[in-house]
LUMZA-727517 format. One line per field, with one value per residue: x, y, z of N, C-alpha, C in turn. Coordinates in steps of 0.001 Angstrom, whole numbers, padded with zeros to 6 digits, always signed. Each point is the difference from the previous one (the first is absolute). Example, Ala and Ser with C-alpha at 12.3 -4.5 7.8 and 13.67 -1.06 7.14 Angstrom:
2
n.px (+013190 / -000350)
n.py (-005690 / +001050)
n.pz (+007800 / -000720)
ca.px (-000890 / +000820)
ca.py (+001190 / +001190)
ca.pz (+000000 / +000060)
c.px (+000900 / -000770)
c.py (+001200 / +001090)
c.pz (+000000 / +000730)
REM end
This chain:
189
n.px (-014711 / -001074 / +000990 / +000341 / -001051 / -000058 / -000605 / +000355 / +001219 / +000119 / -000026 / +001032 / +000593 / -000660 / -000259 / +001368 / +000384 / +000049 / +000794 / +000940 / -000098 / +000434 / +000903 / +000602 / -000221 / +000256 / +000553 / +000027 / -000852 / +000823 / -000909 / -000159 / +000844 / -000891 / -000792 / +000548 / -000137 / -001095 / -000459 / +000814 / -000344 / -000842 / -000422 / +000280 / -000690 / -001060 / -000448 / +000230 / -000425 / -001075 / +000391 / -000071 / -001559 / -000081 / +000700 / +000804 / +000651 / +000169 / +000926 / +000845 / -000203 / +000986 / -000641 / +000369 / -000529 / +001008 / -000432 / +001128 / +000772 / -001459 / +000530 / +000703 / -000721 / -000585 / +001134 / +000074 / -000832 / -000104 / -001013 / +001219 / +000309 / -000744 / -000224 / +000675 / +000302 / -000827 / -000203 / +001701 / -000167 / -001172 / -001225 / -000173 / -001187 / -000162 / +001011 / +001100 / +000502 / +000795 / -000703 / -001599 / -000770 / +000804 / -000270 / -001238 / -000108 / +000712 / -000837 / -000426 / -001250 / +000103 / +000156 / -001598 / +000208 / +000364 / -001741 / +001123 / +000263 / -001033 / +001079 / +000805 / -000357 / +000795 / +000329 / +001034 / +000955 / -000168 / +001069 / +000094 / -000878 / -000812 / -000390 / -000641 / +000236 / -000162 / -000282 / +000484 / -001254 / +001289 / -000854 / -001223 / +000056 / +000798 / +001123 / +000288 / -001621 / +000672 / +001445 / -000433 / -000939 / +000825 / -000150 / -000213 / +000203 / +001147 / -000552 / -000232 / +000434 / +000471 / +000787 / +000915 / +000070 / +001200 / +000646 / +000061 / +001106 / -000381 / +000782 / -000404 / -000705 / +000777 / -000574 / +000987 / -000601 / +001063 / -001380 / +001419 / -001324 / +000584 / -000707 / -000027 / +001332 / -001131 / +000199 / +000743 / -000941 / +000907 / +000899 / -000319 / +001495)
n.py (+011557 / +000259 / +000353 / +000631 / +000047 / -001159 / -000655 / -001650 / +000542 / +000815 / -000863 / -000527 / +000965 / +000326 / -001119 / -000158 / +001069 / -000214 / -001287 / +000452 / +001182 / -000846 / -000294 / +000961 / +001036 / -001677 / +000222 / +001205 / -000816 / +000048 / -000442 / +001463 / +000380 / -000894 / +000643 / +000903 / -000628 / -000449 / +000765 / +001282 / +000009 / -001217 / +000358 / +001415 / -000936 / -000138 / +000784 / +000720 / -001040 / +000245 / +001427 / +000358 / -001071 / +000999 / +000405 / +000816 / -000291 / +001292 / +000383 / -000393 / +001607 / -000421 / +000508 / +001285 / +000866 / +000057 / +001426 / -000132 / -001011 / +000637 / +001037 / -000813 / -001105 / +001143 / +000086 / -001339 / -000181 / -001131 / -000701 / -000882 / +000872 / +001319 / -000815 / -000167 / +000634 / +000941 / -000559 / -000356 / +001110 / -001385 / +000226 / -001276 / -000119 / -001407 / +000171 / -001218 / +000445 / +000363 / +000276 / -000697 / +000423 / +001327 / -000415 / -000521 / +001135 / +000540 / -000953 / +001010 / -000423 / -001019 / +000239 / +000184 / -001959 / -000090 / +000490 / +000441 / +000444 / +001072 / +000508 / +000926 / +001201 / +000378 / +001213 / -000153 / +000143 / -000184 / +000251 / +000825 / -001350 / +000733 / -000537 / -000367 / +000207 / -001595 / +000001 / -001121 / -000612 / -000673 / -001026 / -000520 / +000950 / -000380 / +000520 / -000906 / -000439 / +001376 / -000120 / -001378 / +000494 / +000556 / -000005 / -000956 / +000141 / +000654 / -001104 / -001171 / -000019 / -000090 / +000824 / -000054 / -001669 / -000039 / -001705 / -000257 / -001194 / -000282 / -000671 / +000851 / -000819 / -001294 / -000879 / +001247 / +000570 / +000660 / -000124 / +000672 / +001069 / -000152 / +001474 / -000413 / +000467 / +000417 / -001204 / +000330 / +000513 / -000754 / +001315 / -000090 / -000426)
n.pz (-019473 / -000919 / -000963 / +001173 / -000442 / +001171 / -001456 / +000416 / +000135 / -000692 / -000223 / +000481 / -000166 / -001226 / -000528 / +000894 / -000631 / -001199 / +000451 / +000770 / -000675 / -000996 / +000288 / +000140 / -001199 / +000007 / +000582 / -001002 / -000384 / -000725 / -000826 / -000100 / +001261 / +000264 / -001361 / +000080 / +001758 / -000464 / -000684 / +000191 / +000977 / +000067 / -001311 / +000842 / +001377 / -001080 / -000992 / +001448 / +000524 / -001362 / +000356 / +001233 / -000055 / -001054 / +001369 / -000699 / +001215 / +000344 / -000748 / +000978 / +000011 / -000459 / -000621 / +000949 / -000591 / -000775 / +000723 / +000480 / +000609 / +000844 / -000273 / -000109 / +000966 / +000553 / -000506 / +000494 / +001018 / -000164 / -000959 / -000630 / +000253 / +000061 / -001053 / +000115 / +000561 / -000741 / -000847 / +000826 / -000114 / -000955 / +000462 / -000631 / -000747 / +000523 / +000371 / +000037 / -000713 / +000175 / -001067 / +000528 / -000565 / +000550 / +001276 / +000135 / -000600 / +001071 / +000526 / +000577 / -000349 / +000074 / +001052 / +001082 / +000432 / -001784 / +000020 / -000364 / +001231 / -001254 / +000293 / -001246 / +000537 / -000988 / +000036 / -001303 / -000283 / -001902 / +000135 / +000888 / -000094 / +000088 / +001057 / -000467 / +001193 / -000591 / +001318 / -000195 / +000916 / -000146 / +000859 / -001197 / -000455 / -000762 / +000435 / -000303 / +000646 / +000980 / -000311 / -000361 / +000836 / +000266 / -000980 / -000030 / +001223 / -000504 / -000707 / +001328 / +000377 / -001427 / -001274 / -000736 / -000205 / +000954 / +000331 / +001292 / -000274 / +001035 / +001155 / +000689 / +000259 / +000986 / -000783 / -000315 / -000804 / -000301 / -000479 / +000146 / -000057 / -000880 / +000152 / -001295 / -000345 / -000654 / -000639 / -000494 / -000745 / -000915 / +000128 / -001270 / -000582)
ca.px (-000439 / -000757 / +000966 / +000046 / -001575 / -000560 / -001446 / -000270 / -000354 / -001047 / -001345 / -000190 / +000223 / -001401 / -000766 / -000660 / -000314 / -001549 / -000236 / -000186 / -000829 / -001450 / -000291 / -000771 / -001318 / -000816 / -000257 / -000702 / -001361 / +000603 / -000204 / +000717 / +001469 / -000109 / -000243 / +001681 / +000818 / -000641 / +000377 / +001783 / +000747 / +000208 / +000751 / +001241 / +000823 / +000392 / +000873 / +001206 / +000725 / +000806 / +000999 / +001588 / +000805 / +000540 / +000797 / +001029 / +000424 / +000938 / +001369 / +000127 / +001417 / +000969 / +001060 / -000886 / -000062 / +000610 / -000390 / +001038 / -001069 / -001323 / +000454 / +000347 / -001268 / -000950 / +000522 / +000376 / -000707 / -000690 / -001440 / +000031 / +000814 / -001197 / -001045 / +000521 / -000144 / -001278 / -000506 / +000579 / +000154 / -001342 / -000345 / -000065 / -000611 / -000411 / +001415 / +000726 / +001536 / +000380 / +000704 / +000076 / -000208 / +001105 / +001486 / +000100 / +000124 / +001329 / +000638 / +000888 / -000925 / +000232 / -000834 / +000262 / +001205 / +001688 / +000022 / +001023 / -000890 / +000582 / -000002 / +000096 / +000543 / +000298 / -000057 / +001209 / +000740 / +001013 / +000599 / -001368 / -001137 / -000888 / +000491 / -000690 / +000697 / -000690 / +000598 / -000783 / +000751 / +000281 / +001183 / -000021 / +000129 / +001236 / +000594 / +000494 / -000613 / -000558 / +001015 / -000662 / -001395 / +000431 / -000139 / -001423 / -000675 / +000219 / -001341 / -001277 / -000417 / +000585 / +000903 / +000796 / +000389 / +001141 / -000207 / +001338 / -000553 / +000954 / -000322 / +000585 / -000004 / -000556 / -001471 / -000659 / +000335 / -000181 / +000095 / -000979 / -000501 / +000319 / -000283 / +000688 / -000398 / -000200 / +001130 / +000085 / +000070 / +001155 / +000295 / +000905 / +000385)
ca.py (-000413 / -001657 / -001395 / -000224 / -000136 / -001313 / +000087 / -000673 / +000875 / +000955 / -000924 / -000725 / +001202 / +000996 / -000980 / -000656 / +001300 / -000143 / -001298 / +000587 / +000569 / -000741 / -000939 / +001057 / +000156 / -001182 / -000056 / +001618 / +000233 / +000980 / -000267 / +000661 / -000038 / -001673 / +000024 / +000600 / -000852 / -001630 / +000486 / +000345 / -000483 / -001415 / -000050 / +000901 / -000987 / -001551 / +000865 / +000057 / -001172 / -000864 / +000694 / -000389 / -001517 / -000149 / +001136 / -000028 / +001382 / +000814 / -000449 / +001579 / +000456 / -000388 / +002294 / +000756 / +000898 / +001492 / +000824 / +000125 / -001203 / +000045 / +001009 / -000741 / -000723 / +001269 / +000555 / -001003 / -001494 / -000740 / -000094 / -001351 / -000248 / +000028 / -000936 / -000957 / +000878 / -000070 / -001316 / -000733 / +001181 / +000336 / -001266 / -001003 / -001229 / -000577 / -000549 / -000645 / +001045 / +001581 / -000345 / -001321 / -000243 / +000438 / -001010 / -000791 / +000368 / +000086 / -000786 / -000040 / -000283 / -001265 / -000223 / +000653 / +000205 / +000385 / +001308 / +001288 / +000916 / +000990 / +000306 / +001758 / +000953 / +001618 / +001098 / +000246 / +000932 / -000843 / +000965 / +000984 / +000533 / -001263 / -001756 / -000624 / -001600 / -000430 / -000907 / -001062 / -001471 / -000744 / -000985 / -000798 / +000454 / +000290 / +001268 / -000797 / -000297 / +001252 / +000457 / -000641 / +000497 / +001404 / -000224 / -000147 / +001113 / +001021 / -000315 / +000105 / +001497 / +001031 / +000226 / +001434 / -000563 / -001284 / -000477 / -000633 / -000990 / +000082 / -001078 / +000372 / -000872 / -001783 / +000048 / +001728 / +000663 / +001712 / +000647 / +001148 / +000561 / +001633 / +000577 / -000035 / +000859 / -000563 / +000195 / +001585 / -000038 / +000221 / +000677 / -000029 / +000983)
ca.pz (+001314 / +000190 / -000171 / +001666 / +000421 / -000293 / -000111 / +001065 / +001308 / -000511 / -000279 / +001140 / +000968 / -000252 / +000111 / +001382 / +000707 / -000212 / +000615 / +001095 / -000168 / -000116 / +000931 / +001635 / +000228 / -000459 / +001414 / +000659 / -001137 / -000995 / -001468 / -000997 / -000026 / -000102 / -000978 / -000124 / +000310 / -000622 / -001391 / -000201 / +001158 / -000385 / -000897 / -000152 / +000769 / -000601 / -000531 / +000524 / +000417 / -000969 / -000393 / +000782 / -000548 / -000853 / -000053 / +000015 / -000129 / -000862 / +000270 / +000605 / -000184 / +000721 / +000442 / -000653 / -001287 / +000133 / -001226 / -001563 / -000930 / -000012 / -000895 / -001390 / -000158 / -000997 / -001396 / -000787 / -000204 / -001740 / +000558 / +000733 / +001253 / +000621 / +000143 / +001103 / +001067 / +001053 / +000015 / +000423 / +001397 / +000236 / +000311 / -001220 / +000489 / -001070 / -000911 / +001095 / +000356 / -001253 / -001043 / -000365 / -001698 / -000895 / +000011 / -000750 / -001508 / -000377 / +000070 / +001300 / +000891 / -000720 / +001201 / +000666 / +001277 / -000158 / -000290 / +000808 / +000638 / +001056 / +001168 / +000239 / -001456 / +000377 / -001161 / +000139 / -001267 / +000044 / -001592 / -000342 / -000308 / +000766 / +000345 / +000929 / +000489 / +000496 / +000811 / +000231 / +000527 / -001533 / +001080 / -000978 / -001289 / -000012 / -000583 / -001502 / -000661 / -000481 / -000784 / -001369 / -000180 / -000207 / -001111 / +000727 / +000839 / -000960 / -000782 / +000037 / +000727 / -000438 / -000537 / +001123 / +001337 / -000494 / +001575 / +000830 / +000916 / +000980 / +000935 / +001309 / +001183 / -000973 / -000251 / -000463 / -001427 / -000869 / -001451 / -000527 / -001340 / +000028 / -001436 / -001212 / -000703 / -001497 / -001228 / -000605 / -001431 / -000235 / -001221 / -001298 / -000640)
c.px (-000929 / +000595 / +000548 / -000464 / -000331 / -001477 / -000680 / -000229 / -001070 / -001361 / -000587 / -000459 / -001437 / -000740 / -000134 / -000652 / -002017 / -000996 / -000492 / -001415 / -001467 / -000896 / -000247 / -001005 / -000999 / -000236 / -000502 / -001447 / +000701 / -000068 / +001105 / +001282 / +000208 / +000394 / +001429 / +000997 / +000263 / +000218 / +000904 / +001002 / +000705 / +000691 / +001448 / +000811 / +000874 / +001109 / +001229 / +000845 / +000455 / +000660 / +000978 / +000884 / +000329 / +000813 / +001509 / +000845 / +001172 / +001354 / +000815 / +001873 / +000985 / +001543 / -001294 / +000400 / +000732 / -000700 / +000885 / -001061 / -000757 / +000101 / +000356 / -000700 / -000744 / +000876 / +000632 / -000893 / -000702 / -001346 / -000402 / +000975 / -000976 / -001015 / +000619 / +000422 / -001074 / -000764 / +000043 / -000285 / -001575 / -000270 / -000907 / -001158 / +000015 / +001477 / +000420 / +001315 / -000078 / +000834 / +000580 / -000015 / +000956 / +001557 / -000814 / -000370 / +001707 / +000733 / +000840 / -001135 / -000312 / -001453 / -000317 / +000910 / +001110 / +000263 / +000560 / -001295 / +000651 / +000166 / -000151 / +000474 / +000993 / +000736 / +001333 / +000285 / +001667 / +000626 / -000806 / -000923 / -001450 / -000129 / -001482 / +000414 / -001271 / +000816 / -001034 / +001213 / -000575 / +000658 / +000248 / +000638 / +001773 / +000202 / +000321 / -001136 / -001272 / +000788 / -000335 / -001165 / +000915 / -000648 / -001826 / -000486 / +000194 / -000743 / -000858 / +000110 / +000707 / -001544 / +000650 / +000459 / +000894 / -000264 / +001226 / -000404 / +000959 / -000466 / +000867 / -000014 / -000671 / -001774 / -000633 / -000062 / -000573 / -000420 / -000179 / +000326 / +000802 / -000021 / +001190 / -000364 / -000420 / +000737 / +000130 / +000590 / +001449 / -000194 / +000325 / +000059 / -000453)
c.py (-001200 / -000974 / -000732 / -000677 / -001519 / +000374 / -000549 / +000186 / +001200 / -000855 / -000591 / +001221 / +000314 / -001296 / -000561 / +001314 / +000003 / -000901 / +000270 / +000510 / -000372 / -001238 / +000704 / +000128 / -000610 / -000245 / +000518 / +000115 / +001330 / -000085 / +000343 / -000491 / -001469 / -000584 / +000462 / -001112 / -001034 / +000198 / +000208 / -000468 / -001262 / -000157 / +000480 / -000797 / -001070 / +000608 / +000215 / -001337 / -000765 / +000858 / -000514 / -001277 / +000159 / +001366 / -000181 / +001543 / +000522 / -000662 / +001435 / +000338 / -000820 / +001285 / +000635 / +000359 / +001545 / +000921 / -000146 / -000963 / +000036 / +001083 / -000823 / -000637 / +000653 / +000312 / -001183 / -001255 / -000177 / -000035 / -001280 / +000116 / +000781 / -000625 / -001459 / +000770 / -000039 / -001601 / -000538 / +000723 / +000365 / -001501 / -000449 / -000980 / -000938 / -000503 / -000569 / +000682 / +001416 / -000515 / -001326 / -000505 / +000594 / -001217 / -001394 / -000041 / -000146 / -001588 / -000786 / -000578 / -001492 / -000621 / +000901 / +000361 / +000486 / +001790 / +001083 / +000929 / +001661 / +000467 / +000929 / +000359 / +001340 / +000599 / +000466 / +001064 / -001449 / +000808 / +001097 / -000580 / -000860 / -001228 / -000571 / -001957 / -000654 / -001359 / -001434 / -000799 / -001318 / -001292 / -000738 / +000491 / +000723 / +001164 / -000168 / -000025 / +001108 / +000728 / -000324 / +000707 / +001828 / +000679 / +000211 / +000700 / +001559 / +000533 / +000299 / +002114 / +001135 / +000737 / +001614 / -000333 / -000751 / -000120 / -000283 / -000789 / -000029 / -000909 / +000792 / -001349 / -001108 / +000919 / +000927 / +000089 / +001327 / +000515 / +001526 / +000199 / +001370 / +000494 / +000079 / +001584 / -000241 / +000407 / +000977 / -001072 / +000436 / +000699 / -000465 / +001245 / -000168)
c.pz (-000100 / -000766 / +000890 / +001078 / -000617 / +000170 / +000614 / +001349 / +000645 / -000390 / +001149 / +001557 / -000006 / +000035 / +001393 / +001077 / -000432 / +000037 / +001492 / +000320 / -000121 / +001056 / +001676 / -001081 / -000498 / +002066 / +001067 / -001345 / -000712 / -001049 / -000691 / +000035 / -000037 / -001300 / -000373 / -000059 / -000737 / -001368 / -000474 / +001322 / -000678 / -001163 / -000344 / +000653 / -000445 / -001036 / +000024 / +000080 / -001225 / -000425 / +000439 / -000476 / -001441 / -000303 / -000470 / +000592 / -000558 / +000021 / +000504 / -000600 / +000822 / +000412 / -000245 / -001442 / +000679 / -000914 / -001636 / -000781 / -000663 / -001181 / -001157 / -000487 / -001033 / -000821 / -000698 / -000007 / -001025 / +001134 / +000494 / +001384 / +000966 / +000450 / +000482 / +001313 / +000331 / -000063 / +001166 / +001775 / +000652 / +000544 / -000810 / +000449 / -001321 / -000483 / +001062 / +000167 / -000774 / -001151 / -000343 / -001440 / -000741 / +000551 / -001188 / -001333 / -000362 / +000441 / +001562 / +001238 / -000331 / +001087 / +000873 / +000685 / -000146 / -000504 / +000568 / +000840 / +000290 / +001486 / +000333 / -001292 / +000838 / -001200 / +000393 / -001074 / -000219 / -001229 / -000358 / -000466 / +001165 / +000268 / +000749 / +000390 / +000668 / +000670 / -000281 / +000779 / -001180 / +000503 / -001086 / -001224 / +000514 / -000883 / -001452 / -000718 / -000338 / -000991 / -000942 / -000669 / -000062 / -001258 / -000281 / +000743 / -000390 / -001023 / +000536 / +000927 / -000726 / -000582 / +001482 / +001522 / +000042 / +001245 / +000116 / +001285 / +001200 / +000851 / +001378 / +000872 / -000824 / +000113 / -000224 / -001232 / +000112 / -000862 / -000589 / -001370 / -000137 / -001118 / -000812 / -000998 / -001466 / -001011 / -000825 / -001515 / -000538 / -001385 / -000992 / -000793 / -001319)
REM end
C-alpha cells in the first residue's frame, strides 16, 4: 500500500495542512500551534513539492494478474524478475524513467530523447513457465536493434531467464522475461 502512496503528496497534504495551521494560530496569539505550523508545517511543504518535482510514477498493469499466474509467479520467479516488478509498480524519486541505467548499460539508451519508455508491464504464462512482459514505447530504437542486444539483455537479467522480443504495434517493443529452467548437469557414463 505505501508503495502506492506518492510521498510528495502525503508531504505536501500534512505540510500545507500544518501550514494552515500555523498561520490561524499566528492570527489567533497561538504560540504553540504557531510554532507547529512554522517549524514542521513549512518544511514538510517544501518537502513535499520537491518531491512531486522529482517524482516518477508507477508504471501500471496493462491486464490484470490472474490468480493462476500469480500462483506461478510464487513457484517460478527468479529474484530479478520481482525486483523489477516491484521497482517499476512503486513510485521512484530521483531517476528520469524506469530502468533507465539498465536500458543504458545494455546499450539501448544512447540519449535521453532516444531512450525507450516503459509503458506497462503484465504477467503472462509462456510454455509453462512465468513471463514477465515489459511493454516499452521504442519510436527510436528499432526492433533489429533490440534483437542485436537479445543476448545481452539475457545477461544482463539472467541467469534462469531467456527473453523474447516482440513488436505488436510500429513503435512498441515486448520484452518478456521468462523463467528459464536451470540446466541439468549431463550424465556420464
Amino acid at each position: 500500500m505505501l508503495r502506492q502512496t506518492s510521498l510528495g503528496t502525503l508531504g505536501l497534504g500534512v505540510g500545507g495542512a500544518l501550514t494552515l495551521i500555523g498561520f490561524v494560530a499566528y492570527f489567533s496569539s497561538n504560540a504553540t500551534l504557531n510554532l507547529v505550523g512554522f517549524f514542521y508545517g513549512i518544511p514538510l511543504l517544501l518537502g513535499g513539492l520537491a518531491l512531486i518535482a522529482s517524482e516518477l510514477k508507477p508504471v501500471p498493469y496493462t491486464q490484470p494478474t490472474p490468480p493462476a499466474i500469480a500462483e506461478l509467479r510464487d513457484q517460478q520467479a527468479t529474484t530479478t524478475q520481482n525486483q523489477i516488478r516491484k521497482d517499476v509498480t512503486r513510485y521512484r524519486y530521483g531517476q528520469s524513467a524506469h530502468l533507465d541505467s539498465s536500458l543504458s548499460h545494455l546499450g539501448l539508451s544512447p540519449t535521453n530523447e532516444e531512450r525507450p519508455e516503459l509503458i506497462g508491464i503484465r504477467e503472462t504464462q509462456i510454455d509453462a513457465a512465468y513471463a514477465l512482459i515489459l511493454e516499452f514505447n521504442s519510436p527510436l530504437i528499432s526492433l533489429e536493434t533490440w534483437q542485436q542486444k537479445q543476448a545481452k539483455i539475457e545477461g544482463f537479467f539472467g541467469p534462469g531467464i531467456r527473453v523474447q522480443l516482440t513488436q505488436p504495434v510500429e513503435r512498441q517493443i515486448e520484452v518478456a522475461l521468462i523463467t528459464a529452467p536451470p540446466a541439468q548437469p549431463q550424465a556420464t557414463d
